[in-house]
C-alpha positions, 0 to 999 in steps of 0.5 A: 299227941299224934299215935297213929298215921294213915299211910298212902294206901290206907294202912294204919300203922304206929306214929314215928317220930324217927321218919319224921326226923330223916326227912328233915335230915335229908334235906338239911344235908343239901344245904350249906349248914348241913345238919342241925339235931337239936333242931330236928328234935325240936320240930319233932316234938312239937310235931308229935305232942301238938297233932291229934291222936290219927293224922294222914302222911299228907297232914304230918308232911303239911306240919314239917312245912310249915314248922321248917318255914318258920324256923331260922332254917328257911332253905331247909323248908325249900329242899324239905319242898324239892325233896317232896315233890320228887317223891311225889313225881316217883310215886306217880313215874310208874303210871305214866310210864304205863300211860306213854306206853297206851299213848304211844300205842306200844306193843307192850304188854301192858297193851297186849294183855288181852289179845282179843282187845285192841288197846290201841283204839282210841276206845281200847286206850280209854279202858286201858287207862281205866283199867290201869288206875283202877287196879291200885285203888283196889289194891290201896283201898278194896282189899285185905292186908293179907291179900295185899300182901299175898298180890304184892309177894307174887303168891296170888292173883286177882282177876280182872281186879280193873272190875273189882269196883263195878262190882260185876259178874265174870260170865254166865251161860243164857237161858237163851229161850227167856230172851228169845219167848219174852224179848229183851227188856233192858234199859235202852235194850229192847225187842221183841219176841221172836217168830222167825228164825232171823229174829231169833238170830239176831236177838241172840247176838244182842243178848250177847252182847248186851251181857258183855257190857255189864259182865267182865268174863265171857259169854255163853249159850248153853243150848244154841241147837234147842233154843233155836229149833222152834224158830225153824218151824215157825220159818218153815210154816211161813214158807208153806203159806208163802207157796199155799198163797201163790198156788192155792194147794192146801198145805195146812197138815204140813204145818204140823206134820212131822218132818225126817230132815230139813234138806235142800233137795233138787225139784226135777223129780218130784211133782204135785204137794211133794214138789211145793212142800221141798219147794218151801223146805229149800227156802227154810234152809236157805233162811236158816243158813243165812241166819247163822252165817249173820249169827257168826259175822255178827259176833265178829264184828259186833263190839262191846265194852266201849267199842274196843272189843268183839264179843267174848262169845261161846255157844254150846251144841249137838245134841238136839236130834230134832229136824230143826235142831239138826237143821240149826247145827248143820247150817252152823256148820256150814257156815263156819266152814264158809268162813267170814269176809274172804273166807277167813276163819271165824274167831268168835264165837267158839263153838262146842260140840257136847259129845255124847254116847248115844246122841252123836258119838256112835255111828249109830247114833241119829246125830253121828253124821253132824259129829262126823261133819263138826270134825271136818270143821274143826280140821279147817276153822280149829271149831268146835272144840269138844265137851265129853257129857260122858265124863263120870263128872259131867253127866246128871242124874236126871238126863233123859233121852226123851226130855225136850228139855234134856239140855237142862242136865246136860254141862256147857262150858265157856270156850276159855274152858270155864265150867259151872254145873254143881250148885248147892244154892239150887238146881245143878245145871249149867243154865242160867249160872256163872263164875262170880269171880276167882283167883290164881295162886303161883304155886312155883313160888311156893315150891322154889321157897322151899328148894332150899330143904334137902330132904325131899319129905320135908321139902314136901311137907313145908310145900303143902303148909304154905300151900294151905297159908296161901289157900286161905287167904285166896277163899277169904279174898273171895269171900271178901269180894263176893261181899262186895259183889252182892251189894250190887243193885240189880238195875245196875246190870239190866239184863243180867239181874232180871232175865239171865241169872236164875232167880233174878226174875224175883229182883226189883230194880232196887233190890240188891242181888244178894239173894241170887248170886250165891247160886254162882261160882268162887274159883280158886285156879292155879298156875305152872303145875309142871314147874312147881314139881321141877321145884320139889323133885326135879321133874315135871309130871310128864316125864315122872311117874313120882312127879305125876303122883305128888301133882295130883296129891297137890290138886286132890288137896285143892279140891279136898280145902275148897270142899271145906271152904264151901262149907265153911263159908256157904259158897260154891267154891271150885279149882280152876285150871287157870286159863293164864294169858296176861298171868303167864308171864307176871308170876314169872318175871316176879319169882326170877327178879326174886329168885334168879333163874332155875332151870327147868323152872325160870328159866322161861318166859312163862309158866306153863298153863295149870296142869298141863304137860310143858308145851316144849315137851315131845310126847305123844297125844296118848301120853299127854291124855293119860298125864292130864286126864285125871286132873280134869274130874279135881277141876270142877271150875274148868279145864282143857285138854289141847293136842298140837297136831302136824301137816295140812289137818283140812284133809284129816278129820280122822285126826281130830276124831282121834283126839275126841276118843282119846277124851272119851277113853281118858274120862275128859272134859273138854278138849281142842286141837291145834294145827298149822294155819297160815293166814294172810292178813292183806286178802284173808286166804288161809292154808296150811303150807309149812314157812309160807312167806308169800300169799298166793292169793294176792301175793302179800307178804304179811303172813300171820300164823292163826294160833289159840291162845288159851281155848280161843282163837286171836286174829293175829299173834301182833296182839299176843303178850310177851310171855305167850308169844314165847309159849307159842314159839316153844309148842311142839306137835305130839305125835 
């Protein structure tokens, strides 16, 4: 006797005959004869009582079949079949609608979920196909009822869930000396160690690189300055020999001696060793700048994940006050400043310059003119962004002055703004570690169910109990994951699990990575702070002191529960102000068929990013800093202050300088400035004038807006989803 049934997607629930029954019903009533109950019944019992006690939806349909072709009703069996079969067709429509549209090449945004892929490339179109079947055998098979039904209610969202089976990793920031001392040894990647400085370039580009294929986040480099020094030297010592074995002079002592600066200077004036030792400087420059120039065009051209997509890099310094570290920053610089191709703005990697009081913040600190310069930069190519080391949260007990290694204590973050740097597993750094994975909660949906109790301190009140149902169900969903994720063999990430992940280099090929990967970090992000107050009090926090105060009792209470996460389930458990693109307008489109539109809530395409102050609303930069400062130290997984600013910013670096003290007075961890940038997308000439229609350049006419997304930068807006596109339209400057 049958008593339970396993659905499509793997669900066990309790046999009912009654299902069974109206189907049959259903099909009896398109034939002439119509209905007939004593049959139905009669299939219906020996149905039941002849089956085994589990049996899956396909077998009991197979049964009816079969019972229909042998009872006097034969063409109740032929619509019984019909009837099937178009349930079938239904249940698989919504996959190939979504397939016609990657087919068709549509911008759709199923296609433009991330702007930095192009989906439609034959390799961008096979990963999209991947990436679209994938997602309901996750939803079917790898996840919990609960968290099923939290991702199917709109409550929650599973990132990158296309990756849950790989069973990968989200990012990670390099050990980038590892790779550059030992070579990369890793499956079909190998090389050797450096000893040059273009070496040591173009290993960092494949680390990267190689990285990315075995990981579903972004890349960083947490140290890009002091890893690369030494190979300034070593350079410059080959340019000595090269001029000591053309003239005879011994130039032995240059080779240790300690040098003020690496600049390119005229000869005319100088004569005798001086005049061949800045002959072989000059020279050292030069192969410097043309190791970074090939660095940045690498990491723009360079694809990875079956060749749909550049690498989602990031690369973090200034502080390195050494000669060849100011050498490597500078000719960075320099050359980001040049630009790629015809002098297009360079999108990858996003640089990040690590302020700090004094190293490079003050004038008197010995790298306050590269400050000054990354500021020029960053007025013209929108990098780098900025980290604040000074943050009460970012700064390290062990941090010294004169530590060589001083970057082992120092925060680095990924460009989207991801951050790792706490570690109850081993050391607190940013070196060596990563997310594993994380999660969004829709805390507007929370609030909208509970607009409907008029008193504010119970409305209040509910909101924070289902804010605590739905947050336990995000830490086990991760756990659940993190379980997954560390039956892992570690020869299934190469690279990765033997020289980037701390502690990997003790894996054998075979072992599971386990062992290690707790030393990384579960975040729990949320979106649409600002809507989820319109919900409760009807204000969002820029406008409201009130408002203010209760956004950040919600995110103190996130953090409070993650604490107790962490120690409940021994993991490192953070709040991610959630870097939305693809999410920003699902949660939205889902809570308005759901709720109908709301003003101030739903009534737009998007949610606004985590715990920012609405883009379409008019505030100063000041005001903005002050809103969003505090959010930054409950945000431990990552968060970003951006600033839209007016006018030609090429001629303004003061501006961008204003807003990295507004950081630094605000107690911030990271921020960026967005300002006007036109692009032209036939010759690559950029500038600033407002409406531009007509390149002056070439004279094209396809004029695209360069634009950041959500902390990195995208080729064209073609490539954007609906719902930022409509953010983007929406941003106003803060002045």
């Amino acid at each position: 006797m049958i008593q339970t049934v396993v659905k499509r997607d793997g669900r066990i629930v309790g046999y009912n005959e009654e299902k069974i029954k109206g189907a049959i019903r259903k099909a009896m009533l398109h034939t002439e004869e119509g209905s007939d109950e004593a049959l139905l019944q009669q299939i219906a019992d020996r149905i039941g009582c002849s089956g085994p006690e589990r049996m899956t939806v396909e077998e009991i349909q197979d049964r009816v079949e079969l019972e229909l072709m042998n009872s006097p009703r034969k063409e109740v069996a032929k619509r019984y079949i019909a009837y099937r079969d178009q349930r079938s067709i239904a249940r698989r429509a919504k996959t190939r609608d979504i397939f016609l549209e990657i087919i068709e090449a549509k911008n759709s945004d199923v296609t433009r979920e991330n702007a930095n892929m192009n989906a439609d490339s034959p390799a961008g179109m096979m990963m999209k196909f991947a990436s679209e079947s994938t997602k309901p055998f996750v939803d079917d098979y790898l996840l919990s009822q609960e968290a099923r039904d939290a991702v199917r209610g709109g409550y929650l969202h599973i990132h990158d869930k296309d990756y849950y089976p790989t069973k990968s990793l989200t990012c990670v920031q390099h050990p980038l000396d590892r790779i550059l001392a030992k070579g990369i040894q890793a499956g079909h990647s190998e090389s050797r160690p450096a000893r040059r400085i273009e070496t040591a370039s173009v290993i960092s580009c494949i680390s990267l690189e190689t990285a990315q294929n075995e990981m579903h986040g972004g890349q960083a480099i947490p140290a890009f300055d002091f890893y690369l020094a030494p190979y300034v030297r070593s350079s410059f010592c080959e340019e000595l020999e090269k001029v000591q074995a053309l003239t005879g002079t011994d130039l032995t002592k240059w080779h240790t001696e300690p040098v003020e600066d690496y600049v390119n200077r005229p000869l005319d004036s100088l004569e005798g060793e001086a005049r061949l030792v800045q002959h072989a400087m000059n020279l050292t420059v030069s192969r410097v700048h043309q190791a970074m120039e090939a660095f940045i065009h690498n990491m723009n051209t360079i694809h990875s994940r079956g060749g749909n997509q550049v690498v989602f890099s990031s690369i973090n310094y200034g502080t390195d006050t050494s000669a060849e570290g100011r050498c490597i920053i500078r000719e960075l610089l320099n050359s980001t400043m040049e630009g790629v191709g015809n002098g297009a703005t360079a999108i990858f990697p996003i640089q990040i310059w690590k302020k700090k009081r004094g190293v490079n913040y003050l004038p008197e600190d010995p790298n306050y003119d590269l400050y000054k310069l990354a500021c020029k930069v960053t007025a013209r190519r929108f990098f780098p962004n900025f980290v604040n080391l000074d943050a009460t949260f970012n700064r390290h007990e062990k941090w010294r002055q004169d530590d060589p290694k001083r970057y082992l204590y120092e925060v680095a973050t990924m460009g989207c703004r991801t951050r790792v740097f706490e570690n109850r597993f081993g050391e607190k750094t940013s070196v060596g570690r990563g997310n594993i994975s994380f999660s969004t909660i829709n805390i507007v949906r929370l609030a909208i169910e509970c607009m409907s109790i008029n008193d504010e301190q119970k409305r209040i009140e509910r909101f924070f109990e289902k804010l605590d149902e739905i947050l336990d169900v995000a830490a086990r969903q991760l756990c659940d994951r993190f379980n997954f994720q560390k039956t892992a063999l570690a020869k299934q990430f190469p690279l990765l699990m033997s020289q980037l992940w701390n502690g990997a280099e003790s894996l054998r090929p075979t072992d599971t990575i386990e062992s290690v990967i707790n030393q990384g970090t579960l975040g729990i992000g949320f979106i649409g702070l600002a809507e989820c107050l319109v919900a409760l009090t009807g204000k969002h926090h820029g406008e409201s002191e009130e408002s203010q105060k209760l956004g950040l009792k919600i995110i103190e209470h996130m953090r409070t529960r993650v604490n107790e996460y962490s120690e409940k389930y021994k993991h490192n458990f953070s709040v991610l102000a959630t870097p939305a693109e693809g999410l920003s307008g699902k949660f939205t489109r889902k809570d308005r068929k759901s709720f109908g539109i709301i003003a101030g809530v739903t009534d737009k395409d998007y949610y606004t990013n985590s715990n920012h102050v609405p883009v379409y609303y008019h505030c100063s930069p000041r005001h903005k800093a002050q809103v969003e400062a505090p959010y930054h130290a409950l945000t431990g997984g990552g968060h970003i202050f951006y600033v839209e600013i007016d006018g030609d910013a090429t001629h303004n670096p003061q501006a961008i300088a204003q807003i990295v003290d507004l950081m630094d007075e605000n107690n911030m961890g990271y921020c960026s400035v967005n300002h006007n940038r036109n692009r032209c997308m036939t010759c690559g000439y950029e500038d600033a004038t407002e409406g531009l229609k007509e390149c002056p350049c070439c004279g094209g006419h396809d004029i695209d807006k360069l634009q950041r997304i959500t902390g990195y930068l995208v080729g064209t807006t073609d490539r954007w989803n609906s719902a930022k596109l409509a953010e983007l339209n929406d941003r106003v400057v803060h002045k």
